[in-house]
Residue frames as qw, qx, qy, qz and C-alpha x, y, z in Angstrom:
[[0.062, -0.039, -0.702, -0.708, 131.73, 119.39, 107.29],
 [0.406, 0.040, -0.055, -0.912, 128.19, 120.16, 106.72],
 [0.662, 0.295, 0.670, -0.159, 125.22, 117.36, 106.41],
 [0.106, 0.031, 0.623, 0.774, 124.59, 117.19, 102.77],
 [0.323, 0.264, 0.635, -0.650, 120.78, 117.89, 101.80],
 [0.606, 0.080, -0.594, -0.524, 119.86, 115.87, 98.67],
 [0.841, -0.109, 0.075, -0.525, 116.69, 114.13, 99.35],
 [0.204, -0.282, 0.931, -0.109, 117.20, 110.22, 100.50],
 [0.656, 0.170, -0.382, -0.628, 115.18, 107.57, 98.73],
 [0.435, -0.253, 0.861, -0.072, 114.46, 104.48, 100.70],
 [0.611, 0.370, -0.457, -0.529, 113.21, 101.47, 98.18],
 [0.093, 0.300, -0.945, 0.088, 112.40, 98.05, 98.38],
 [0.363, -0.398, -0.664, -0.518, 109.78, 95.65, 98.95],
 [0.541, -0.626, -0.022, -0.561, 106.81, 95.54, 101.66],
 [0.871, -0.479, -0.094, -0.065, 107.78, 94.94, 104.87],
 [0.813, 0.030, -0.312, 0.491, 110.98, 95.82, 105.07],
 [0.467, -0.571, -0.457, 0.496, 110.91, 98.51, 106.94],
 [0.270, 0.560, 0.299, 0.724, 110.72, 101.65, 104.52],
 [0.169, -0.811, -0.259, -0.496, 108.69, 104.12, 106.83],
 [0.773, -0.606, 0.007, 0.190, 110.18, 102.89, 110.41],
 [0.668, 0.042, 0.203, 0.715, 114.11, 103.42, 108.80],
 [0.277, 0.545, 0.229, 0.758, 113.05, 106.66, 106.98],
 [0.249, -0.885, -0.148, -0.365, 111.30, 108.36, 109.81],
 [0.678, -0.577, 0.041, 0.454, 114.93, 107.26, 112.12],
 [0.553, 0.273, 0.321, 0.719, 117.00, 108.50, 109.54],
 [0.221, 0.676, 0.137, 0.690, 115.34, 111.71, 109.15],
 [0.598, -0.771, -0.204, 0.079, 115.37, 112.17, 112.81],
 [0.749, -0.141, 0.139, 0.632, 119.12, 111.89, 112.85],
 [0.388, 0.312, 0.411, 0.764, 119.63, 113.79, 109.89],
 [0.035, -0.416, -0.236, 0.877, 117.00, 116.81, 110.57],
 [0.137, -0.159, -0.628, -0.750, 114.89, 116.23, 107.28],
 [0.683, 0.140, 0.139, -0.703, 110.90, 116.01, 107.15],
 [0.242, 0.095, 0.963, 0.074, 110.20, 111.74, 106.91],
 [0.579, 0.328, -0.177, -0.725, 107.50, 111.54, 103.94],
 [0.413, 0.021, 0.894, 0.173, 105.82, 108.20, 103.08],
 [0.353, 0.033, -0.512, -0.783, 104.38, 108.28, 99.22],
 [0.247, -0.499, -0.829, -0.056, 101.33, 105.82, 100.40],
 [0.145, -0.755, -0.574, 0.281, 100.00, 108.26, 102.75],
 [0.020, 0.273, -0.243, -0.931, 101.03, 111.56, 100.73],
 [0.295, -0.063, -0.603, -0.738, 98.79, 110.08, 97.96],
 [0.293, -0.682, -0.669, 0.034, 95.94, 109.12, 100.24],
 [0.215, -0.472, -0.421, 0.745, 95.84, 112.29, 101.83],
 [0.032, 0.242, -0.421, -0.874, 95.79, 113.93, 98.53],
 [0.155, -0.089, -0.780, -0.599, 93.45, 111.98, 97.02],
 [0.502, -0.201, 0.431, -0.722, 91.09, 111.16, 100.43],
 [0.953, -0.039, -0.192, -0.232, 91.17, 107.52, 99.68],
 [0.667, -0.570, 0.464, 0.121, 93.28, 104.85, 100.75],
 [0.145, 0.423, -0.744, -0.496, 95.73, 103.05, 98.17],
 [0.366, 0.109, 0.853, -0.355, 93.30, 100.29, 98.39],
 [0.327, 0.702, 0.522, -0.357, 90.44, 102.07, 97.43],
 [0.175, 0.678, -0.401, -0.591, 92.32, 103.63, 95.06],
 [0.062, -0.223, 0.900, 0.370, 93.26, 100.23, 93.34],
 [0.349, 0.197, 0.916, -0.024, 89.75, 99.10, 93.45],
 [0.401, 0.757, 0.404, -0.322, 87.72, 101.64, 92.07],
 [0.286, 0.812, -0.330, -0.386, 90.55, 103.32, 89.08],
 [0.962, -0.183, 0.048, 0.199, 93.29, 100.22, 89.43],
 [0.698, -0.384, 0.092, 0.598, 97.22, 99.80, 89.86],
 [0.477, 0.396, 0.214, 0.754, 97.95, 101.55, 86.27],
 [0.219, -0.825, -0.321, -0.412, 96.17, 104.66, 87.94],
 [0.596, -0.802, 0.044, 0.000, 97.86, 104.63, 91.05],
 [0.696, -0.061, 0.131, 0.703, 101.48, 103.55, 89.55],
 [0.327, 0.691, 0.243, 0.597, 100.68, 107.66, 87.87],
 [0.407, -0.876, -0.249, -0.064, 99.55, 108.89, 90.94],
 [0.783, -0.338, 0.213, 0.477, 103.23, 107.46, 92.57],
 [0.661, 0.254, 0.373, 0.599, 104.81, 109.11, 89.54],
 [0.062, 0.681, 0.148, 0.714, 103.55, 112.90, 89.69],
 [0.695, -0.703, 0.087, 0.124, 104.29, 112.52, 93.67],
 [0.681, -0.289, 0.221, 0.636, 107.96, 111.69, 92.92],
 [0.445, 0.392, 0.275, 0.757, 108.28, 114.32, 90.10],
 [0.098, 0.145, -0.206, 0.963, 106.95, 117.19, 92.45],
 [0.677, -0.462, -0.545, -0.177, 104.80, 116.03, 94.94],
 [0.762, -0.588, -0.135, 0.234, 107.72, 116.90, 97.76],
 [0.203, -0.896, 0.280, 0.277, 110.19, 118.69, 99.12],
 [0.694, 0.684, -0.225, -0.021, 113.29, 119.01, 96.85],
 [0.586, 0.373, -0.646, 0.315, 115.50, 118.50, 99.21],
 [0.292, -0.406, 0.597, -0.628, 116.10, 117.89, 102.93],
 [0.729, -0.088, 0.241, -0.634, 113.44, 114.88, 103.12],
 [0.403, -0.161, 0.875, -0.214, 113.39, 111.26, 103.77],
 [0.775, 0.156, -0.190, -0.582, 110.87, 109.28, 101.28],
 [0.480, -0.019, 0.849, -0.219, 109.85, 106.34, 102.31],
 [0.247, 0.255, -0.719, -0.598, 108.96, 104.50, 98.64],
 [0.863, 0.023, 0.087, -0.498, 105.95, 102.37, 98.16],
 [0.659, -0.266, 0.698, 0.093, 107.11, 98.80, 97.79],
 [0.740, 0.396, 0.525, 0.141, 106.07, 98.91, 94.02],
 [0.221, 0.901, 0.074, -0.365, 107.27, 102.46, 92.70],
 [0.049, 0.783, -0.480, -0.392, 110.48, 101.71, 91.72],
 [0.591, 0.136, 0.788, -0.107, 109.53, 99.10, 89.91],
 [0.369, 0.812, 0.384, -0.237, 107.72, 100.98, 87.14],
 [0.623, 0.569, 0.231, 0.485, 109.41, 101.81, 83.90],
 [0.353, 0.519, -0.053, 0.777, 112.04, 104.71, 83.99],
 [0.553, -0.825, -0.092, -0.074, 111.25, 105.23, 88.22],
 [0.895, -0.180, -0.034, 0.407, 114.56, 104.34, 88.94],
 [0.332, 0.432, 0.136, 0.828, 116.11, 106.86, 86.77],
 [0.266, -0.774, -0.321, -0.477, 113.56, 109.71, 87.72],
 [0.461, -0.878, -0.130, -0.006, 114.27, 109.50, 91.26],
 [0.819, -0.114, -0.004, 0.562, 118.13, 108.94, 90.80],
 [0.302, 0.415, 0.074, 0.855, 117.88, 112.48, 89.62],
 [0.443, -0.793, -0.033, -0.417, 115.78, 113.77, 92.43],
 [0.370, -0.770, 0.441, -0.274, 118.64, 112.31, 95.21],
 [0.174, 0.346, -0.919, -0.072, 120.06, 109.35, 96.48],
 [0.908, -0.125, -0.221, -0.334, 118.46, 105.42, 96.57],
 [0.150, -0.359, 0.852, -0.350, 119.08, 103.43, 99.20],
 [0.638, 0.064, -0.740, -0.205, 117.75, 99.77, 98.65],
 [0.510, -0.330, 0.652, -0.454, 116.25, 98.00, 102.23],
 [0.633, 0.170, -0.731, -0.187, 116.17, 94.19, 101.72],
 [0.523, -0.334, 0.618, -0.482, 114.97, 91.02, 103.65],
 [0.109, 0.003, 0.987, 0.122, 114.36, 87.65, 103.41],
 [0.519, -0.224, -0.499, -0.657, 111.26, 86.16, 101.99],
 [0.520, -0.450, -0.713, -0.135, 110.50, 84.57, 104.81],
 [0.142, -0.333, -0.358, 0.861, 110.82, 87.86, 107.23],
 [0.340, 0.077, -0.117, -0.930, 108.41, 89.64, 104.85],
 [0.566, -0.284, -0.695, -0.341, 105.98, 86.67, 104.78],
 [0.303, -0.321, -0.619, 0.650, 106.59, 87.03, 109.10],
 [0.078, -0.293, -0.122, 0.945, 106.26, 90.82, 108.92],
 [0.325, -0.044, -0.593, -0.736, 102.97, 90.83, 106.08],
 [0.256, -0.243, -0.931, -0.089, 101.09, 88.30, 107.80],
 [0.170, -0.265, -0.616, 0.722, 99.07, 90.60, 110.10],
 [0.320, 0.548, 0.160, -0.756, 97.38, 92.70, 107.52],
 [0.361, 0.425, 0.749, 0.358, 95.44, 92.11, 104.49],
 [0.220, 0.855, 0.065, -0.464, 95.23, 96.51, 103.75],
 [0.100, 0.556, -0.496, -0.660, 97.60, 96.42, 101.14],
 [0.623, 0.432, -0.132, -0.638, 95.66, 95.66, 97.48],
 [0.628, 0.434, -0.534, -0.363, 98.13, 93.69, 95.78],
 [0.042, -0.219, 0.905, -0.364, 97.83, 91.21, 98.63],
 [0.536, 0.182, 0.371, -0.736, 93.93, 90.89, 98.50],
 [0.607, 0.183, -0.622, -0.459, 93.54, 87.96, 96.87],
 [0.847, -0.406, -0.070, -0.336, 92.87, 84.35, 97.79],
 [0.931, -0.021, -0.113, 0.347, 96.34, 83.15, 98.08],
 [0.017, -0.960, 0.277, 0.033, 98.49, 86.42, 99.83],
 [0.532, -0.610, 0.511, 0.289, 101.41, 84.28, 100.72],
 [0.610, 0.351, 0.548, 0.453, 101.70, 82.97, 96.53],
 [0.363, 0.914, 0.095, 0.154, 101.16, 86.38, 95.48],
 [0.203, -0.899, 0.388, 0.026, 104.19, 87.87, 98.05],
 [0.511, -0.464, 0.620, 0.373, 106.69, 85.17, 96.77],
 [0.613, 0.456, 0.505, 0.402, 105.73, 85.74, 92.92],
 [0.000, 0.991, 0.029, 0.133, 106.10, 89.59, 93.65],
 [0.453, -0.696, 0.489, 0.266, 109.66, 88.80, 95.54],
 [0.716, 0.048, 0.514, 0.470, 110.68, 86.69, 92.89],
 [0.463, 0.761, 0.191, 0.413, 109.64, 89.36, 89.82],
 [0.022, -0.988, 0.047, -0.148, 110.90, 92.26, 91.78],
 [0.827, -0.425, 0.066, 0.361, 114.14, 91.09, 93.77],
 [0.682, 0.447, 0.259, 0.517, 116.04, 91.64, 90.77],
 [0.221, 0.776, 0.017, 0.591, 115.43, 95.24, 90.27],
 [0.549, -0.834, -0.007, 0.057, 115.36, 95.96, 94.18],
 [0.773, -0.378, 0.234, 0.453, 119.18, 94.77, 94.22],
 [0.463, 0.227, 0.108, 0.850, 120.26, 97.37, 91.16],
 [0.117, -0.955, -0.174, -0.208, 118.23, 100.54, 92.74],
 [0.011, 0.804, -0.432, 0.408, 121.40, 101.24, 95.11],
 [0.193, 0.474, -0.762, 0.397, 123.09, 100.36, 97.82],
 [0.754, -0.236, -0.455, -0.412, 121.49, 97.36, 99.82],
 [0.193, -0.456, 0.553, -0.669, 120.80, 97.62, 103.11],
 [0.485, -0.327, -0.760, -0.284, 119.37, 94.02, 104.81],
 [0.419, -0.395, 0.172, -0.800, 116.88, 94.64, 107.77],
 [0.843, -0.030, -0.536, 0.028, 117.09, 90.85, 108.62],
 [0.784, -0.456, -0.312, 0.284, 117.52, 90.28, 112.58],
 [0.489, 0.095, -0.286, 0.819, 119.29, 93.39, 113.31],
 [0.030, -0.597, -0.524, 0.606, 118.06, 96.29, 115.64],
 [0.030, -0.898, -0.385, 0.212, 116.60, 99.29, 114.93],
 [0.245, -0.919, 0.162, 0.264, 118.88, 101.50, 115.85],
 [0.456, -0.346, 0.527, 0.629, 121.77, 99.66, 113.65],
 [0.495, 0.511, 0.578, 0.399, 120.06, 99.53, 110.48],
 [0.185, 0.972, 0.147, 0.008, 119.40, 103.50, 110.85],
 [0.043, -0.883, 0.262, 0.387, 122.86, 104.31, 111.27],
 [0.717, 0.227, 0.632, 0.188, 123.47, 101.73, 108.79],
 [0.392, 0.701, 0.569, 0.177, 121.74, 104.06, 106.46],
 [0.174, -0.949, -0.024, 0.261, 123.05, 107.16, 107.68],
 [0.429, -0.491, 0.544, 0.528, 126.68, 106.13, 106.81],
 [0.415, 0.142, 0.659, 0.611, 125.84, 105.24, 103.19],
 [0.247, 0.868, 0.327, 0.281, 123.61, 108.48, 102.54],
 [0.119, -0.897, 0.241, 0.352, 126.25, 110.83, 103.72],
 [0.481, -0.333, 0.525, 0.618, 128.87, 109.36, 101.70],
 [0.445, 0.340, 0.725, 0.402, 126.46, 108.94, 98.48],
 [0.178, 0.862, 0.453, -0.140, 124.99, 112.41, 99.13],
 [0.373, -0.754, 0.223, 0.492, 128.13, 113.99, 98.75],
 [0.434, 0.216, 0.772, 0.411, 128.83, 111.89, 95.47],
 [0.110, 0.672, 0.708, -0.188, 125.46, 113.27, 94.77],
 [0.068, 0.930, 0.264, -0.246, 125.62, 116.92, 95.01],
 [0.365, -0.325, 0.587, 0.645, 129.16, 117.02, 93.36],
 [0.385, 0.211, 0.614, 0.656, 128.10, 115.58, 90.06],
 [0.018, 0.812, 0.565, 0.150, 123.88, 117.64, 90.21],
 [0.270, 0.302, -0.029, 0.914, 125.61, 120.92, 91.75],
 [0.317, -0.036, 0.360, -0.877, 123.41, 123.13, 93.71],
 [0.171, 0.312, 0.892, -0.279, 120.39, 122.16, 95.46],
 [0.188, -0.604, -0.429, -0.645, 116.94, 123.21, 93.80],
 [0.338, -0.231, 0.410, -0.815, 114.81, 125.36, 95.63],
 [0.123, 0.032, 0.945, -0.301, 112.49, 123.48, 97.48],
 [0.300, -0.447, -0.616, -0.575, 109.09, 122.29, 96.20],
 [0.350, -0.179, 0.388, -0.834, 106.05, 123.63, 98.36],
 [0.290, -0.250, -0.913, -0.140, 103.34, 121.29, 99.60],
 [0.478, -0.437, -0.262, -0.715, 100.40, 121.43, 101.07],
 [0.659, -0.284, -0.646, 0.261, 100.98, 119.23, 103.95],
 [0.395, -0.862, -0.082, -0.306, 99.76, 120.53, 107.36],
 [0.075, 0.668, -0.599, 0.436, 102.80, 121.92, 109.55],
 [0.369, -0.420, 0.704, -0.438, 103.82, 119.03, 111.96],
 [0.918, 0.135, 0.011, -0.372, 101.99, 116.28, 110.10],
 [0.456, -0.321, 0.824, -0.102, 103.26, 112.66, 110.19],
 [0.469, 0.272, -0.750, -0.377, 103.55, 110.28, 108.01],
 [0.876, -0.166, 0.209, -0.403, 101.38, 107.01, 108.63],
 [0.247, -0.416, 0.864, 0.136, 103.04, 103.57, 108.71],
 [0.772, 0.428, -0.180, -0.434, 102.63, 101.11, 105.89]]
């Protein structure tokens, strides 16, 4: 039987391993590994940062929002999810029709481990990061656990979590392309041939 080749949505908060998972996964799988943070910096020639400080979030939750609606390929491709996108009124939906969601999860106190190193990501720039990231896990937790299938990234290798992931996007893609029928044609982009996706 064939791979299937509706697009794979990973989702969930920061630090759980969204860009590292998506770029094994699409290895595996043969797709193109796409992370929306550094699509929309490239695009824009800022960072998300800079983006929040000079337009803010409500600006950049649009940006995130006319990326997923045809920003990327239509099908074949890995998307690593910002940690806030699917968050965001009627995301959920939106992308459920662009392919399948696949939920990574971790403890709060692995993503307070895994977070602690950098102070690049905006909604962490404050004076108290480690109160903001457990008032963000607490609002968001919720929704993370109904996006899809929930995959934790808590003490386990690499290598299991991807095929982890593998096993529940082939079954769900199949699901998938049943109910949507044929694949669209694929969106063009502008991304240079061979480009990489930056970790985040």
């Amino acid at each position: 039987m064939s791979e299937p080749a509706a697009n794979l949505y990973l989702v969930g908060f920061m630090g759980t391993g969204k860009t590292t998972v998506g770029r094994g996964v699409a290895l595996r799988l043969g797709f193109q590994a796409v992370d929306s943070d550094y699509e929309i910096e490239r695009r824009q020639g800022r960072t998300v940062a800079q983006i929040f400080a000079e337009e803010g979030e409500a600006a950049f939750r649009a940006l995130e929002r006319n990326f997923v609606e045809s920003g990327h390929p239509a099908q074949r491709t890995v998307v690593a999810c910002g940690g806030g996108l699917v968050v965001q009124p009627g995301m959920l939906d939106l992308l459920r029709t662009k392919g399948v969601v696949i939920c990574l999860h971790a403890t709060l106190e692995t993503i307070l481990q895994r977070t602690a190193p950098t102070r690049t990501r905006p909604l962490l720039n404050v004076e108290d990061p480690e109160a903001r990231i457990r008032q963000l896990y607490a609002d968001r937790e919720e929704i993370y656990r109904r996006a899809g299938t929930v995959i934790l990234t808590d003490f386990r290798p690499l290598h299991d979590i991807v095929l982890h992931v593998l096993r529940a996007y082939r079954r769900e893609a199949r699901d998938w392309e049943r109910k949507h029928g044929a694949m669209p044609a694929p969106v063009k982009t502008d991304r240079p041939a061979g480009a990489k996706p930056a970790g985040r």
